[in-house]
C-alpha positions in Angstrom: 22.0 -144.2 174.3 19.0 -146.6 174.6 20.9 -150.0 173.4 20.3 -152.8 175.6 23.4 -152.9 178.0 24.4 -156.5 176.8 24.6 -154.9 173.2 27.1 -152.3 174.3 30.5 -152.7 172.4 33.4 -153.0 174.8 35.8 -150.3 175.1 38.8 -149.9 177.2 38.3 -149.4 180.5 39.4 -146.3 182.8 38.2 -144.2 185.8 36.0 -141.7 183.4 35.4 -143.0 180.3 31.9 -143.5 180.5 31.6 -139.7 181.3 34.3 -138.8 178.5 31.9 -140.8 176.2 28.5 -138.8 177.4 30.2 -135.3 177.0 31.8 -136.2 173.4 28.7 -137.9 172.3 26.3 -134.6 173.3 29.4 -132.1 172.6 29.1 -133.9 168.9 25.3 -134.0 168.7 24.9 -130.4 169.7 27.2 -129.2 167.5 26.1 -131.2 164.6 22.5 -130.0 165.5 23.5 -126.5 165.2 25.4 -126.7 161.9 22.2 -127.9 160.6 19.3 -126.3 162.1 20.1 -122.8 163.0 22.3 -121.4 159.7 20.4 -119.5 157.2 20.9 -119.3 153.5 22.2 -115.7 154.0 24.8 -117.6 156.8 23.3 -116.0 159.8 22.4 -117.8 162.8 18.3 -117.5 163.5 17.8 -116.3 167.1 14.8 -118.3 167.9 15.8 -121.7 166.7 19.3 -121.3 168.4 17.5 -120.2 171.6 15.0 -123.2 171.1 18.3 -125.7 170.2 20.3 -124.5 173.4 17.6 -125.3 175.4 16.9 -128.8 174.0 20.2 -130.0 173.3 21.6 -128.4 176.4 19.0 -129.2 179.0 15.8 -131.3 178.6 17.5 -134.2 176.1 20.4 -135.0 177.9 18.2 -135.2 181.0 15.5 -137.0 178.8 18.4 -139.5 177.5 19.5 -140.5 180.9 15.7 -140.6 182.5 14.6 -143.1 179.1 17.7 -145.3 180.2 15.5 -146.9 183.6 13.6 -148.3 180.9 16.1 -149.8 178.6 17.0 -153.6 179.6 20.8 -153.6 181.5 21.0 -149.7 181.2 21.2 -147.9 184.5 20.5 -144.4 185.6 23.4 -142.1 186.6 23.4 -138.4 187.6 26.9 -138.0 187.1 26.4 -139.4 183.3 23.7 -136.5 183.2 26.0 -134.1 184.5 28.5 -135.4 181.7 25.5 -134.8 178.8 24.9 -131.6 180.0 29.0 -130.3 179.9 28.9 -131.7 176.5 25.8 -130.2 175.0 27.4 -126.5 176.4 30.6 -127.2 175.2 29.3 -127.9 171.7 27.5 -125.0 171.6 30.1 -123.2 172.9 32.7 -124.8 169.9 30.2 -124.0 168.0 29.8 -120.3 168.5 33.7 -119.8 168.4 33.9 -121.6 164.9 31.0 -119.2 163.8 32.2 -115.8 165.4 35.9 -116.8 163.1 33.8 -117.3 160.5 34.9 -120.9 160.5 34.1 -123.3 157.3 33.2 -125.8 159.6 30.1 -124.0 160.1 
């Protein structure tokens, strides 16, 4: 998110995927954030912190992310790239949430 844009590895080109790569890259860290911070030892999810990670990781740090970009050298500011960070942060969660109401091992 905040490497120089001459740094950047090169990756195929196509109409949207810049924004597929914002959505997978918060739908990831969301998720991963979850499976981390909110699951107890007695494998219940803790209210508070889950309130407190859907409001970071869905809202203020994908805006953040894209906002700390106007000061990274050949990185640009988007709002559609911000609208891509915040689909994936909710559809983390929301993967999220479905693997823990199966009672998924994945989390």
């Amino acid at each position: 998110m905040f490497t120089p844009g001459r740094s950047l590895p090169k990756f195929p080109e196509f109409s949207f995927g810049d924004k597929l790569g914002h959505l997978l890259m918060f739908a990831v860290l969301s998720f991963l954030w979850l499976r981390v911070s909110t699951i107890n030892e007695k494998r219940g999810i803790n209210s508070r912190s889950f309130t407190t990670n859907l409001l970071v990781f869905s809202f203020i740090f994908p805006i953040l992310a894209e906002y700390l970009q106007l000061f990274v050298p050949n990185r640009t500011f988007d709002y559609l790239d911000i609208v891509a960070n915040l689909v994936g942060g909710a559809f983390g969660f929301i993967i999220f949430f479905i693997l823990y109401k199966a009672n998924s091992k994945l989390v």
